[in-house]
C-alpha positions in Angstrom: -15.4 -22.3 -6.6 -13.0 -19.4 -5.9 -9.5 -20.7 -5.0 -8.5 -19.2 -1.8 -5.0 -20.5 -1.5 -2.4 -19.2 1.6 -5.8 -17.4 3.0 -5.5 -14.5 0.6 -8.7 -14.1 -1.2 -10.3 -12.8 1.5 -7.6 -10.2 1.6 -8.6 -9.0 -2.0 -5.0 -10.0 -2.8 -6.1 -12.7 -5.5 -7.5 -10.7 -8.6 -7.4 -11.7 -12.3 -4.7 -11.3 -13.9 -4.7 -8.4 -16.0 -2.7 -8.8 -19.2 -0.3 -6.1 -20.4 -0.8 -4.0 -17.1 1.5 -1.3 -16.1 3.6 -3.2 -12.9 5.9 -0.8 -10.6 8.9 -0.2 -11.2 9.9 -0.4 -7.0 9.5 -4.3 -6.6 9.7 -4.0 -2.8 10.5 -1.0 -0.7 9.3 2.7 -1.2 7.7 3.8 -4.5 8.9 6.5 -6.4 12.7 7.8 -7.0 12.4 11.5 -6.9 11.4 13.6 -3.2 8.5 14.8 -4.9 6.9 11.4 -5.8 7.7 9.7 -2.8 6.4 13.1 -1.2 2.7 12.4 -2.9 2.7 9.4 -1.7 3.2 10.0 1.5 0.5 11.8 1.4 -2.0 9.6 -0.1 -1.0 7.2 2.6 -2.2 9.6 5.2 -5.8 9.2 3.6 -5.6 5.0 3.3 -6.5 2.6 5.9 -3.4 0.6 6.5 -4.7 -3.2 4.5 -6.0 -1.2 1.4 -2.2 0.4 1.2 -0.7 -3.1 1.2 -2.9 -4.6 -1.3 -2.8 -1.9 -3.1 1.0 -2.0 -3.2 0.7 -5.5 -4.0 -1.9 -4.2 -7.3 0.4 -2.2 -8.5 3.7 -4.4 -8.2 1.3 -7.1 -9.9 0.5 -5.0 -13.1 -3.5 -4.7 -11.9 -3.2 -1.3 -12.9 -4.5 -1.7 -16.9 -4.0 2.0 -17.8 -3.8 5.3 -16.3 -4.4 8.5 -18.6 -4.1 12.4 -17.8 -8.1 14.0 -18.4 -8.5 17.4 -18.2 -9.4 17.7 -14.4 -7.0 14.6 -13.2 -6.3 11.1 -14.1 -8.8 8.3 -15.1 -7.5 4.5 -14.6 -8.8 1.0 -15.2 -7.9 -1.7 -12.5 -8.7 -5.4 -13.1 -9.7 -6.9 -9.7 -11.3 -10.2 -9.2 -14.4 -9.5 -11.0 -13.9 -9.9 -14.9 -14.2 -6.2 -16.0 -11.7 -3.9 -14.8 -13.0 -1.2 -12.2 -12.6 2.7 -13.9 -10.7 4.8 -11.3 -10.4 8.5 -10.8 -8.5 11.0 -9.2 -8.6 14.6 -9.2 -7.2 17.6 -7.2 -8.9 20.7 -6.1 -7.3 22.8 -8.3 -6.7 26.3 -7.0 -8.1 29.5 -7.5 -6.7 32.2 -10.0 -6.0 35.0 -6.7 -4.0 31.5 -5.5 -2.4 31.0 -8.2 -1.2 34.6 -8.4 -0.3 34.3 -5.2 2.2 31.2 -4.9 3.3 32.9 -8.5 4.4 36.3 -6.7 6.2 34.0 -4.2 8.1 32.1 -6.6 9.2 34.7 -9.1 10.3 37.3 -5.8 13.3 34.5 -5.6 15.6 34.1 -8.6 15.9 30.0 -8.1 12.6 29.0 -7.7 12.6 30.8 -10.8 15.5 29.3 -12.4 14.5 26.1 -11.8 11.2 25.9 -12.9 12.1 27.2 -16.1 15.0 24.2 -16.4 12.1 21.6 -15.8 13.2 21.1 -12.4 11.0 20.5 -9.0 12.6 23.3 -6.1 13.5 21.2 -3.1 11.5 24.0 -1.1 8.8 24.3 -2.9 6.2 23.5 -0.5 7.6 26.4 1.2 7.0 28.6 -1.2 3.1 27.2 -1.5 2.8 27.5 2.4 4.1 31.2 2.0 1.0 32.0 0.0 -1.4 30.2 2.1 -2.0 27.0 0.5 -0.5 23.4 -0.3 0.9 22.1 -3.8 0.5 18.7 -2.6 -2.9 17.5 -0.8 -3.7 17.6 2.9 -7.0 16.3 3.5 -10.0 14.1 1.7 -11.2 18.0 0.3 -7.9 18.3 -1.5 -7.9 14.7 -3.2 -11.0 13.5 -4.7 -11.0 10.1 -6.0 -13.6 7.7 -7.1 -13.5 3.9 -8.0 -16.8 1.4 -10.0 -15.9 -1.1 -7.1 -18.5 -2.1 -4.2 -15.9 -1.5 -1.5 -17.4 0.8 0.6 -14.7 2.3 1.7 -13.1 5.3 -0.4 -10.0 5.5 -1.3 -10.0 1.7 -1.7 -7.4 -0.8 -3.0 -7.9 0.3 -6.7 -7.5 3.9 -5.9 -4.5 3.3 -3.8 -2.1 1.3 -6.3 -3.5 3.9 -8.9 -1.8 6.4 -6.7 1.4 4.1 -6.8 1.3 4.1 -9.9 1.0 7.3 -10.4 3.5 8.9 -8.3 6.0 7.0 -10.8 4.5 8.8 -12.9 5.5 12.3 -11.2 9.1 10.7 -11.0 8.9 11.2 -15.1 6.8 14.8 -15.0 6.3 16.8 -11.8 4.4 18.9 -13.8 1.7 16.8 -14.0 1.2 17.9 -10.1 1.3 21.6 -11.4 -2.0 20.3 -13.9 -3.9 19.1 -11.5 -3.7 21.8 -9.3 -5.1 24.0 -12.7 -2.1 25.3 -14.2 0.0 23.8 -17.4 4.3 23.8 -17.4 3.3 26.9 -20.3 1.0 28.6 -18.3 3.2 28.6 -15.3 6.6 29.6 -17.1 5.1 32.2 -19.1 3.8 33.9 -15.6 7.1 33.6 -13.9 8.4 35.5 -17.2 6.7 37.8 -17.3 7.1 38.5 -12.9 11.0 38.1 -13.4 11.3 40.3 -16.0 9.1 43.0 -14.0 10.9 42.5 -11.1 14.3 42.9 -13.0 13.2 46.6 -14.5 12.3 47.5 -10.9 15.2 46.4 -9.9 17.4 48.6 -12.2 15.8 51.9 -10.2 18.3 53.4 -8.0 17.8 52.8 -4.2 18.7 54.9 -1.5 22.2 53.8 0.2 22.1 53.3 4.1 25.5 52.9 6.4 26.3 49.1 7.1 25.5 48.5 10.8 28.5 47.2 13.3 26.9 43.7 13.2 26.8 44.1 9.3 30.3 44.7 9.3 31.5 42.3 12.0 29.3 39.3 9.2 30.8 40.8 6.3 34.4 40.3 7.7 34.0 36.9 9.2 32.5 35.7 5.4 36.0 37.5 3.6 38.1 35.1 6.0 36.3 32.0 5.1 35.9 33.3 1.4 38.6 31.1 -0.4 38.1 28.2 2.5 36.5 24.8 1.7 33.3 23.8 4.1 33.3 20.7 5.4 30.1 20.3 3.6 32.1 19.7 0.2 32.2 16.2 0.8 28.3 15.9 0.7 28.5 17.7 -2.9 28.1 15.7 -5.7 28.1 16.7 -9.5 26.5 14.4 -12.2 26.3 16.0 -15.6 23.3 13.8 -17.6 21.4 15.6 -20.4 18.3 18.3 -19.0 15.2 16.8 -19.1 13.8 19.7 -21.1 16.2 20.1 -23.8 18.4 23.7 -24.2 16.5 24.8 -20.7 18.8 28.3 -21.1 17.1 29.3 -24.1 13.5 28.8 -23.0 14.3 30.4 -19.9 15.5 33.6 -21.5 12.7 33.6 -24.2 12.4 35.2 -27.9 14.2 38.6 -27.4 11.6 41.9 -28.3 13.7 42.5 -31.4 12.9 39.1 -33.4 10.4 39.4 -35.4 11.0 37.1 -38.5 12.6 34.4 -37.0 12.8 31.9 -33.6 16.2 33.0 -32.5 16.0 30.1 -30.3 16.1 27.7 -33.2 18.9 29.2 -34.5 21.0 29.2 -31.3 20.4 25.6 -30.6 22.9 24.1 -32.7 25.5 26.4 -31.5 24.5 25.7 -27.6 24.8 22.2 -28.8 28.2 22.3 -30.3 29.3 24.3 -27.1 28.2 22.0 -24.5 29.7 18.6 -26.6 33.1 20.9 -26.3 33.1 21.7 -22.6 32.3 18.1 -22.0 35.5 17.5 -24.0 37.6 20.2 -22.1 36.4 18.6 -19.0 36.9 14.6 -19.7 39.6 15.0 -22.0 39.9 11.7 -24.1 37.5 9.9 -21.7 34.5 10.8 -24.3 36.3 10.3 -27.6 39.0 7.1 -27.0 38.5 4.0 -28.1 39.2 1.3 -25.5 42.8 0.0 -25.8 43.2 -3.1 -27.0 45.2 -6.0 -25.2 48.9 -6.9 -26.9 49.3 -10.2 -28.0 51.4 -12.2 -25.6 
């Protein structure tokens, strides 16, 4: 007989428990630390029936979730439930087409930051924009957008299983929002070496000379108001905050330039590394002083 204790068998909310499973990290609250996690699942939520989101919150706080592994179209999971052998799990994107991709590319390289970031290994706060701009979404919208599958009976699709894979797995974004770039058919190398190769076309066209043209009154009237404020402080400095913590991709300035034309024998990049190094352990220095290199002081002996 199947113990059905406080009522919650019937909920699905008393599986087996799985042993070395992959628990959340968010023991209650929202899932996922970064905006663009929490941002995919928000929208998986929009395609799960309200009781398969809470058990499969409560899946994936549990450690239900046995493994979860990148395939080459998406991810494949095991999740035990109550039935002795853990249900296989898979979730895919429609990935987009190449005249997409070029698209959303052309978008991101025509402004420097999106640029910028990318290359450092960071997610654009406005990216989404920049995917609308080209007519399509980096982040699913509908049931055509997200296909996932589960072994379970449940009838219903995405089911409990699918749903704290999805928890799972927007922790897993948290760690690589590339991984969203994958599924949607293009690698972190694929992408960067595109938005190269636009900047760097966009920065010979952008050595032409252009033809000058007189400010306009309104122009001028902009231009003077932004030299009285120039040296002013907005009251949005006390929103900014400044954290230094090492770069998720390691010397991001010297991947984002690339191998100058000239090397031919050597990685110049290799060679430049420890000197980047050095030079960013010696600002940090400049900056905190002794804070970095002191030794606590000890207490005098009363």
């Amino acid at each position: 007989m199947v113990d059905d204790r406080n009522g919650m068998n019937g909920w699905g909310m008393n599986p087996r428990k799985a042993r070395g499973g992959i628990k959340a990290q968010s023991e209650h609250g929202t899932f996922g630390k970064h905006w663009w996690a929490r941002r995919w699942i928000s929208a998986m939520e929009q395609l799960v029936s309200g009781p398969r989101l809470i058990r499969g919150q409560f899946y994936a706080r549990q450690g239900q979730v046995v493994s979860i592994e990148e395939t080459r179209d998406g991810v494949a999971a095991l999740v035990q439930g109550s039935r002795p052998r853990p249900y296989k799990v898979t979730i895919r994107l429609t990935p987009l087409t190449a005249r997409q991709w070029n698209r959303v590319l052309d978008v991101l390289a025509d402004q420097a930051i999106f640029a910028a970031q990318l290359l450092a290994g960071e997610m654009p706060s406005n990216i989404e924009e920049a995917f609308a701009t080209a007519g399509v979404s980096l982040f699913p919208q509908s049931s055509y957008d997200m296909i996932s599958e589960c072994s379970c009976p449940d009838k219903a699709n995405p089911c409990k299983h699918v749903a704290a894979t999805h928890y799972i797995l927007g922790e897993r974004f948290d760690e690589d929002p590339f991984l969203l770039f994958r599924m949607r058919g293009r690698t972190q190398e694929q992408l960067l070496s595109a938005l190269r190769q636009r900047r760097s076309g966009a920065s010979s066209v952008a050595t032409q000379p252009r033809q000058s043209r007189r400010p306009t009154g309104e122009e001028y009237t902009r231009l003077e108001d932004s030299m009285h404020r120039y040296w002013t402080i907005s009251p949005e400095i006390q929103q900014f905050s400044a954290q230094v913590r090492t770069p998720a991709i390691p010397q991001p300035l010297l991947k984002r330039l690339g191998e100058p034309d000239f090397v031919r024998d050597l990685t110049l990049q290799n060679q430049l590394e420890d000197v980047y190094n050095a030079i960013s352990q010696f600002a940090l220095l400049l900056a905190y002083g002794d804070a970095l290199s002191a030794p606590p002081e000890e207490e005098e002996e009363s």
